[in-house]
N, C-alpha and C positions, 0 to 999 in steps of 0.2 A: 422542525415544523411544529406550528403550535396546536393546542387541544382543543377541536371545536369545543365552546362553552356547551352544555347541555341543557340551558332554558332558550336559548337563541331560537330554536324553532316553534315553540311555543308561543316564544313573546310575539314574535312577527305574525305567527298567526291573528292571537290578541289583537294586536294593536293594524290589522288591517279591518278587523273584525268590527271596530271599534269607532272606525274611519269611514265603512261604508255605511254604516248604520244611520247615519247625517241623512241620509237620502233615504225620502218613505218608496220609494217606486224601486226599492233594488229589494231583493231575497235573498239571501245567505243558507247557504246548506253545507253543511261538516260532510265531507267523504268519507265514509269507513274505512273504504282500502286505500289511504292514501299513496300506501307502499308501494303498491302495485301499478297507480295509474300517474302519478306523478303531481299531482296538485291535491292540497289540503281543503279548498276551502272550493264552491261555485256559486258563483255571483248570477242570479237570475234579474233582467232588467223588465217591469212590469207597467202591463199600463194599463191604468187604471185603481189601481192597487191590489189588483188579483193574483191568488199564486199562482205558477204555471203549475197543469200537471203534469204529475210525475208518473216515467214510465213502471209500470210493473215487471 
């Protein structure tokens, strides 16, 4: 069996990162615990170009 690479999850984050950014009406937020909840990255879609808020 082969060695997951160790930049592989990285880069994918990067370069999804990097993709949605094209679009002014989307929001991007880094999860802290990604460990836990099972996604890296949340993609908010906006209209108007307002952030949503965020719970406390």
């Amino acid at each position: 069996m082969r060695q997951k690479l160790w930049y592989l999850d990285t880069r994918a984050e990067h370069l999804a990162t990097i993709h949605l950014l094209r679009r002014e009406d989307l929001v991007i937020t880094k999860q802290p615990d990604a460990e836990n909840y099972g996604f890296d990255i949340l993609v908010s879609i906006c209209q108007d170009k307002k952030l949503p808020k965020t719970p406390r």
